[in-house]
C-alpha positions in Angstrom: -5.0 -75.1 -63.4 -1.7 -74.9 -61.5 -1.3 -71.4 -62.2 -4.7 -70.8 -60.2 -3.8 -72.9 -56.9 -0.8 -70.7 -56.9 -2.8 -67.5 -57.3 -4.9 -69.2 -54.3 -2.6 -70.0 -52.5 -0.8 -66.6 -52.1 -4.6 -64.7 -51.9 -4.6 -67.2 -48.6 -1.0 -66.1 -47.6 -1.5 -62.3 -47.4 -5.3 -62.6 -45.8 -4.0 -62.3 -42.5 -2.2 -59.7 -43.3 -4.7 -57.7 -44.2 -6.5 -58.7 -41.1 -3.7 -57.6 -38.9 -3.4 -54.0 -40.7 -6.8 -53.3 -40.2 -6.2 -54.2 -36.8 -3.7 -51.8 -36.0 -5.5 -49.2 -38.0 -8.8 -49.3 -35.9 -6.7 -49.7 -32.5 -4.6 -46.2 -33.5 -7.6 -44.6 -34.8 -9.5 -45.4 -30.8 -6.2 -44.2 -29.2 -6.0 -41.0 -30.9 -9.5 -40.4 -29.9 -8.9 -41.1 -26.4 -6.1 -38.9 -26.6 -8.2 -35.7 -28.4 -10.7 -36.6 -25.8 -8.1 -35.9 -22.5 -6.9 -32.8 -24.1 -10.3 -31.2 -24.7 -11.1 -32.3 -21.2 -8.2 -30.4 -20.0 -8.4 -27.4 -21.6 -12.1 -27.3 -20.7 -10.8 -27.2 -17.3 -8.3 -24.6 -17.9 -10.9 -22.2 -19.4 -13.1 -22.7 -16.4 -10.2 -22.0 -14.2 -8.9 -18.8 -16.4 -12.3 -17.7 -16.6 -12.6 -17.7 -12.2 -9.4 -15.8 -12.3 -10.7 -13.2 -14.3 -14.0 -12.5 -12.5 -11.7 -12.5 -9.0 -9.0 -9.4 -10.8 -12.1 -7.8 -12.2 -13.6 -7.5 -8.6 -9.8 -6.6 -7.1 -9.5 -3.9 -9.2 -12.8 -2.6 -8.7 -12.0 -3.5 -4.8 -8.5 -1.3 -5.2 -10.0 2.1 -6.8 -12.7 2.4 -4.0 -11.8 4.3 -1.2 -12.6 4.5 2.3 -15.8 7.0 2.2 -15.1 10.3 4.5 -17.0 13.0 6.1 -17.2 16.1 4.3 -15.5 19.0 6.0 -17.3 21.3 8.2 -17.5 25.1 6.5 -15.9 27.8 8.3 -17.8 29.5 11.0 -18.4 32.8 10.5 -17.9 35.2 13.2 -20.5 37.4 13.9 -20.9 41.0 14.2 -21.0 42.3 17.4 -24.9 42.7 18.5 -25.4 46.3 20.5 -25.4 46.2 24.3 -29.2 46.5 24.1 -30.2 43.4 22.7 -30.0 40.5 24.8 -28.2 37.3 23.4 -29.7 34.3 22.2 -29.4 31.3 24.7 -27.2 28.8 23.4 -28.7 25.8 22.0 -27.8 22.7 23.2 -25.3 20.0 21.8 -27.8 16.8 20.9 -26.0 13.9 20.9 -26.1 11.3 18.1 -26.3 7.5 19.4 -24.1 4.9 17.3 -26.1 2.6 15.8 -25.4 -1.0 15.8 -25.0 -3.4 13.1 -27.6 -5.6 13.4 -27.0 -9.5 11.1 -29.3 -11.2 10.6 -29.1 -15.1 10.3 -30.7 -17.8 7.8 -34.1 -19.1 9.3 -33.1 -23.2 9.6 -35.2 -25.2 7.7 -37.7 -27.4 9.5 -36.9 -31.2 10.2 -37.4 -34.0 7.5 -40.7 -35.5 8.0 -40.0 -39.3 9.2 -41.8 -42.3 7.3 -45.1 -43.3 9.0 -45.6 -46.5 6.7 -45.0 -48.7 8.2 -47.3 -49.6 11.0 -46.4 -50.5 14.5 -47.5 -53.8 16.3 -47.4 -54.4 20.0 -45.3 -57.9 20.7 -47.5 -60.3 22.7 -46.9 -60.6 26.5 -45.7 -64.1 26.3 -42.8 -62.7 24.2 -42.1 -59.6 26.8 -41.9 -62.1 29.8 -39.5 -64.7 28.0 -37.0 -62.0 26.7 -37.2 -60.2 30.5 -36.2 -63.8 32.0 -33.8 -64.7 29.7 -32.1 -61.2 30.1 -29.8 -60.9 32.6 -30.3 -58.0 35.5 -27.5 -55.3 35.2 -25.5 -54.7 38.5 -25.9 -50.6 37.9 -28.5 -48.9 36.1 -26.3 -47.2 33.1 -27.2 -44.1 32.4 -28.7 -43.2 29.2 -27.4 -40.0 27.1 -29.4 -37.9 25.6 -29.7 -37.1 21.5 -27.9 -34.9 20.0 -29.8 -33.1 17.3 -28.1 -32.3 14.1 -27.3 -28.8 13.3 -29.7 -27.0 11.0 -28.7 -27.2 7.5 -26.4 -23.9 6.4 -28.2 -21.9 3.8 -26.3 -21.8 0.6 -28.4 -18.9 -0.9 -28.2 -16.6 1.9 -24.3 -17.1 2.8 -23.7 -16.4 -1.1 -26.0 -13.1 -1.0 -24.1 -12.6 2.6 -20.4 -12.7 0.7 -21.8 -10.6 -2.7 -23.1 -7.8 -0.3 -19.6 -7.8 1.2 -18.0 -7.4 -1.4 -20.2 -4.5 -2.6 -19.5 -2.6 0.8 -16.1 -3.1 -0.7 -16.4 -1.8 -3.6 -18.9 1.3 -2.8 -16.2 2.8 -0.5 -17.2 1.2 3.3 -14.0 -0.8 2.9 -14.0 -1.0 7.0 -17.5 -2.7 7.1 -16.7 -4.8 4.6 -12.9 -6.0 5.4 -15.2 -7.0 8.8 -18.0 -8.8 7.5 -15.7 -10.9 5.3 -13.5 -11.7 8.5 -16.4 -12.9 9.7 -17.5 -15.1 7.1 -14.4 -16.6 7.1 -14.9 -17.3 10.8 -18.3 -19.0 10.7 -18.6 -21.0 7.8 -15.2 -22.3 7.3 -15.7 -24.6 4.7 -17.9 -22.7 2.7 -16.4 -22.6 -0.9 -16.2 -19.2 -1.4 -14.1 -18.5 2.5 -11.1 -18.7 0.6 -11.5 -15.6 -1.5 -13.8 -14.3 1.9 -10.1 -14.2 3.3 -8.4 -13.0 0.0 -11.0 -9.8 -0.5 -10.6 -9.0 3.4 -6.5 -8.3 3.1 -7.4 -6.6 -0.3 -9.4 -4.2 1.2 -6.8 -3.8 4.1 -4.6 -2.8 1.6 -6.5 0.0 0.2 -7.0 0.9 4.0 -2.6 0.8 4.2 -2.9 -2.0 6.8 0.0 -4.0 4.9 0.8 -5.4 8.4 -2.8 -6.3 8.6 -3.1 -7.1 5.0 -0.1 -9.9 5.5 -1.7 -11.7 8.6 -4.8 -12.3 6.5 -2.9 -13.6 3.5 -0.6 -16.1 5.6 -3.9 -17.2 7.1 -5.3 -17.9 3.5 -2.5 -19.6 2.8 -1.8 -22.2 5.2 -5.7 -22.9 5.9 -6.4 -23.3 2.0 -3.5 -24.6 0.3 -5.8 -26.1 -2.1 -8.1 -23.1 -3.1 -8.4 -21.1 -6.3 -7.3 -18.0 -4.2 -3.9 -19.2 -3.0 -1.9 -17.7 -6.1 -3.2 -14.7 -6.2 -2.9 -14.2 -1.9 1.0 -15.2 -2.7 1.4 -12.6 -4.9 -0.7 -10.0 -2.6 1.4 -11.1 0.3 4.4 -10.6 -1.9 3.3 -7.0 -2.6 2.4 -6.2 1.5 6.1 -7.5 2.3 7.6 -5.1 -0.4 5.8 -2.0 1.3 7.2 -3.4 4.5 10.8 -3.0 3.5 10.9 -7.1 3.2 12.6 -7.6 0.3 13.9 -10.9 0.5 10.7 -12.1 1.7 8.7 -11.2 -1.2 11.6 -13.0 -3.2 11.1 -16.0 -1.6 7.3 -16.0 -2.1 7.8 -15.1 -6.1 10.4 -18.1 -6.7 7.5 -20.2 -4.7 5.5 -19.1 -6.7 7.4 -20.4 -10.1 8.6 -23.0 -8.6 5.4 -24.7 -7.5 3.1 -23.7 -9.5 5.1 -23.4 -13.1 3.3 -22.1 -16.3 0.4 -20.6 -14.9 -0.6 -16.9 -14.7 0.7 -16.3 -11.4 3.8 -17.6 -12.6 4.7 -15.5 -14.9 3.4 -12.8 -13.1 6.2 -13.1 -10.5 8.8 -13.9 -12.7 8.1 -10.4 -14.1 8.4 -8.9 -10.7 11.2 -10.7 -9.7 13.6 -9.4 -12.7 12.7 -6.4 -10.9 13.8 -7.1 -8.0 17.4 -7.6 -9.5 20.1 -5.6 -7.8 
């Protein structure tokens, strides 16, 4: 009998013991899963990220081997043989003039107003309520004048302004690099904080580049820069800006942008990219 309470006795004893390591157990087992759950999170983000990169280099290289389209060469004019004194000349023809033809944009129709709510119905207040509130108001000294509404602009079109920027891009890319380094200027210019005026900016100076406007090319990019600090494009316009001030025979300002570029944005892409070019650069 004693030898059971003391078998009892120690089963009571290590109870909450057992309690406790099960405890522990199930608390480790959430944190880890919290843990596995930030890191998935994170490199979901990363992929979606890399993956934006790479559609933006695919269309700056396709952006870099287009060139500026040109006019074919006019044949050589054949003189011809001298016509006998008896046969008159032709008259010369005239020289028709060809007009320049203007670009013409077309802007997004705005959508019509919201309808308001017509619910709720209206009910005259009765004339013994008008004349007490008129009393008991008092009479201004000067009549105030009252300001007119202003109406709220007209929704942007999101479909249109992204079939505007894709068929900019395209100009790029089929050789009207002019037409297109302009109509991405001008997105840029009207629709500021459209999402996609960042890389607007960044395909403009691209296609300056092809064009040689490094000069050009490097206003654009500091522009990019400074207005979007934020955007997905910023890297990549720091290492283009990088590239214009090496053509311009700036050497130490393409080294400055390269160590900003590993300093601030460490273990990215970009990153490495300019630590590359910047062993280069190495007298």
């Amino acid at each position: 009998m004693l030898e059971r309470l003391l078998i009892i006795r120690r089963l009571i004893a290590v109870a909450p013991l057992c309690a406790l390591v099960a405890c522990a157990t199930d608390s480790a087992t959430k944190a880890d899963m919290d843990a596995l759950r930030g890191e998935l999170r994170a490199m979901r983000e990363q992929q979606a990220r890399t993956s934006e990169r790479l559609e933006r280099l695919e269309r700056s290289n396709s952006v870099l081997r287009a060139r500026p389209t040109q006019t074919p060469a006019a044949a050589p004019t054949q003189v011809p043989a001298q016509a006998p004194a008896s046969q008159a000349a032709p008259p010369p023809q005239k020289k028709v003039d060809v007009p320049d033809l203007t670009v013409v944009k077309l802007k997004p129709k705005s959508e019509p107003a919201p309808s308001l709510p017509t619910r709720v119905a209206v009910v005259e207040p009765e004339q013994e309520q008008v004349e007490l509130f008129v009393s008991s108001s008092p009479e201004p000294s000067e009549p105030t004048p009252k300001s007119e509404p202003v109406p709220a602009p007209p929704p942007a079109n999101t479909a249109a302004l992204d079939a505007e920027f894709e068929q900019a891009v395209s100009a790029l890319r089929t050789g009207n690099v002019e037409q297109g380094v302009a109509r991405l200027q001008a997105f840029a210019d009207q629709n500021p904080r459209h999402s996609r005026a960042d890389n607007a900016l960044y395909f403009a100076g691209l296609g300056m580049i092809g064009l040689n406007d490094n000069e050009g090319a490097s206003l654009v990019f500091e522009r990019l820069i400074e207005t979007y600090p934020a955007g997905d494009a910023v890297l990549d316009g720091m290492l283009r800006l990088a590239e214009c001030r090496l053509k311009l025979n700036q050497r130490e300002d393409a080294r400055a942008l390269y160590t900003r570029v590993i300093t601030q944005f460490p273990g990215t892409a970009a990153a490495t990219q300019a630590e590359q070019r910047l062993a280069s650069l190495s007298p």
